[in-house]
C-alpha atoms as a printed R data frame, in Angstrom:
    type eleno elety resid chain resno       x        y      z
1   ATOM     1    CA   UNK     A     1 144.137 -112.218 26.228
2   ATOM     2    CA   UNK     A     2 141.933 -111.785 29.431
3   ATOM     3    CA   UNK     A     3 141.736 -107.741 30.201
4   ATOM     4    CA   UNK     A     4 143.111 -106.184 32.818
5   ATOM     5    CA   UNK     A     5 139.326 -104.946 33.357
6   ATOM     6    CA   UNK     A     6 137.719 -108.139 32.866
7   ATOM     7    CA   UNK     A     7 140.860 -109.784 35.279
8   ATOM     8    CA   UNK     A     8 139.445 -107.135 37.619
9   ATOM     9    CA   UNK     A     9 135.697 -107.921 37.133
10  ATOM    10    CA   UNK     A    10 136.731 -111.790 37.461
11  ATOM    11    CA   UNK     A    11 138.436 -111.840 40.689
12  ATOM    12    CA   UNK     A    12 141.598 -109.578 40.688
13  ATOM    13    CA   UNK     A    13 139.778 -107.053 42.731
14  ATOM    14    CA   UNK     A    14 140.091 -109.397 45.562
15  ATOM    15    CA   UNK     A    15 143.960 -109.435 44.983
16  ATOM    16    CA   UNK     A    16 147.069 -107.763 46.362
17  ATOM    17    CA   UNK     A    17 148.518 -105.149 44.689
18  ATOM    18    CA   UNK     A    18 151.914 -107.016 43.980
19  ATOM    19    CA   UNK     A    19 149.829 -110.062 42.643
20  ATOM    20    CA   UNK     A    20 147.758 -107.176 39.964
21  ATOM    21    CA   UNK     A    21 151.158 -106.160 38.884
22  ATOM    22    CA   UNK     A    22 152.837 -109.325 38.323
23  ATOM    23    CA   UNK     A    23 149.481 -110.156 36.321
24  ATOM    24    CA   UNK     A    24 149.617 -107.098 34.156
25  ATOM    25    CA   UNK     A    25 153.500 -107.680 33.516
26  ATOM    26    CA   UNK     A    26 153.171 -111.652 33.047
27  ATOM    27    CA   UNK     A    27 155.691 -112.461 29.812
28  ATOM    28    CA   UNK     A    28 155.649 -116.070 31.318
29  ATOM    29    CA   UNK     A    29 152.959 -117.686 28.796
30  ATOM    30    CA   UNK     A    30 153.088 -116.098 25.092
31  ATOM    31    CA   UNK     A    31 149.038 -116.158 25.864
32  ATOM    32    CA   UNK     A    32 149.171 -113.365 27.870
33  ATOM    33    CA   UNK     A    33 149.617 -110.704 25.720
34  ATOM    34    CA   UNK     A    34 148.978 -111.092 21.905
35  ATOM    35    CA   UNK     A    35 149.789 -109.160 19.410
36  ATOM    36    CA   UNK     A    36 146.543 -107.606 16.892
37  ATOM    37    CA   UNK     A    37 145.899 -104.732 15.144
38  ATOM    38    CA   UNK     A    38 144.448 -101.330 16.476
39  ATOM    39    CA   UNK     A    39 141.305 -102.289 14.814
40  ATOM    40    CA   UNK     A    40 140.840 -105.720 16.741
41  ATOM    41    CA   UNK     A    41 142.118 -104.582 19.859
42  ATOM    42    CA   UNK     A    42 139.493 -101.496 19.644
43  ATOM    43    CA   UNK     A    43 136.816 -103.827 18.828
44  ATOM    44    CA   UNK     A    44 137.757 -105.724 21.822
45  ATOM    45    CA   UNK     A    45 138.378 -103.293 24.389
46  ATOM    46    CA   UNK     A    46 137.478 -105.395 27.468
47  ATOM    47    CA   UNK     A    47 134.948 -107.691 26.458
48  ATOM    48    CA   UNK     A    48 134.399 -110.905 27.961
49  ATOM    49    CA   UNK     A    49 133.308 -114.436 25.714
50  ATOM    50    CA   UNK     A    50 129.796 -113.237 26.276
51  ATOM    51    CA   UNK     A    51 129.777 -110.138 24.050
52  ATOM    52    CA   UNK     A    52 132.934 -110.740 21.695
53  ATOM    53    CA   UNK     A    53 134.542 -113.535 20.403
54  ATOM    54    CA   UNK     A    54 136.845 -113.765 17.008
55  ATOM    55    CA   UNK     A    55 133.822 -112.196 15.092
56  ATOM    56    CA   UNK     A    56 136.262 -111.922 12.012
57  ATOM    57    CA   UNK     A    57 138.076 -115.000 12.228
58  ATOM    58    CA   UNK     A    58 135.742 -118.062 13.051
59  ATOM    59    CA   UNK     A    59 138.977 -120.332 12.420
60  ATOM    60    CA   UNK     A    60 140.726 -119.311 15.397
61  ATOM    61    CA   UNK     A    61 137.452 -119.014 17.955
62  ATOM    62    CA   UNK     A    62 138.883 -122.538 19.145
63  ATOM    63    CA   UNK     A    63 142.199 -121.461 20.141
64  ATOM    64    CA   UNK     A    64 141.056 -118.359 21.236
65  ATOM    65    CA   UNK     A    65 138.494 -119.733 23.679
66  ATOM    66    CA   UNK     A    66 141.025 -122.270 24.953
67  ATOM    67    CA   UNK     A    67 143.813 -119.350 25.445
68  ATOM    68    CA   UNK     A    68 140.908 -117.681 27.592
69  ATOM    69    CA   UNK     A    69 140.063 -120.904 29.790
70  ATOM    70    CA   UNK     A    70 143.948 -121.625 30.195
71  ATOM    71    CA   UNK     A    71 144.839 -117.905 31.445
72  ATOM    72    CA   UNK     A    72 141.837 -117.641 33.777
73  ATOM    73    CA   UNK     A    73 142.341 -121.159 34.984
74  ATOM    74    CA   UNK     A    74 145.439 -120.411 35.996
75  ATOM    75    CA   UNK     A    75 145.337 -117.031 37.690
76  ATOM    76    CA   UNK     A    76 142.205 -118.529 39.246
77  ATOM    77    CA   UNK     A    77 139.903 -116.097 38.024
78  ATOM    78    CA   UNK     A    78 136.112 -116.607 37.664
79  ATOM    79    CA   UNK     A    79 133.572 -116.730 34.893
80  ATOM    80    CA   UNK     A    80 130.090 -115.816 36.007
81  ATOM    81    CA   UNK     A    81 127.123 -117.500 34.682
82  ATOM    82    CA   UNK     A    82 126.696 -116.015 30.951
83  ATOM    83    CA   UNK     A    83 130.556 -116.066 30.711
84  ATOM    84    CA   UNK     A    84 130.471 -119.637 31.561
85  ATOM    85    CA   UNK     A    85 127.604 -120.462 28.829
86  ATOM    86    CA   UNK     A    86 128.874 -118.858 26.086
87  ATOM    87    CA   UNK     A    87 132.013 -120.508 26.800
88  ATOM    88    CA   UNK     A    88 130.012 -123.812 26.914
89  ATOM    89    CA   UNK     A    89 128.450 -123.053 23.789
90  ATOM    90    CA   UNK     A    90 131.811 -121.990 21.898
91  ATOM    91    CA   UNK     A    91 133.244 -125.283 22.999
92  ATOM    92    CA   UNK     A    92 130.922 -126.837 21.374
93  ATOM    93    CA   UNK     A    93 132.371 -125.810 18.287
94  ATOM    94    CA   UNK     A    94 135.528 -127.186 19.323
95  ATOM    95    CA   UNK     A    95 135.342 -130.913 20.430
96  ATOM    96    CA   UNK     A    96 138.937 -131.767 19.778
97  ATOM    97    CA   UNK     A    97 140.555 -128.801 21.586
98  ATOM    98    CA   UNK     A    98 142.831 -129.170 24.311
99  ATOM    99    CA   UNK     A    99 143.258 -126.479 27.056
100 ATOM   100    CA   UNK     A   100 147.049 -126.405 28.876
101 ATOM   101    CA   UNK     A   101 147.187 -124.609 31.745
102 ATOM   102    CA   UNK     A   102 150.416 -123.369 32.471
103 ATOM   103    CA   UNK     A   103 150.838 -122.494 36.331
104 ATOM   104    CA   UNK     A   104 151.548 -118.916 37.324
105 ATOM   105    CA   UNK     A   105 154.455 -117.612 39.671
């Protein structure tokens, strides 16, 4: 759900080694890692809210945008400032969506 690059670009450059795997292995929260075709995951790559966001299936921006606050909530990563809007201005969108963070080992 969040990138390993964008996890990198968000904060998990300032982490330890052992804390970079256990991200990139998490099977903890079915979030994590979900499954889409070639094409999506292509299209995707390692694109932040800012510059990609469901384009081909507005009914799921909601619980995609939630899945993204939950996971970087709770590794703790950040969002910088044009992350953050466009997260603002997907929510928007979504006024009776909950996000559950689960915590993290």
């Amino acid at each position: 759900m969040v990138p390993l690059a964008e996890a990198w670009d968000s904060g998990a450059s300032q982490w330890t080694k052992q804390r970079r795997v256990e991200y990139a292995n998490y099977l903890g929260d079915d979030r994590h890692l979900v499954a889409v075709s070639q094409r999506s995951n292509r299209q995707k790559s390692d694109q932040d809210v800012t510059t990609w966001i469901v384009p081909d299936n507005p009914s799921q921006r909601c619980r995609y945008l939630a899945d993204q606050v939950a996971i970087k909530l709770a590794w703790d990563l950040n969002a910088d400032p044009a992350e953050q809007a466009a997260m603002r201005r997907i929510a928007e969108e979504c006024p009776d969506t909950d996000v559950t963070v689960n915590p993290v080992p």
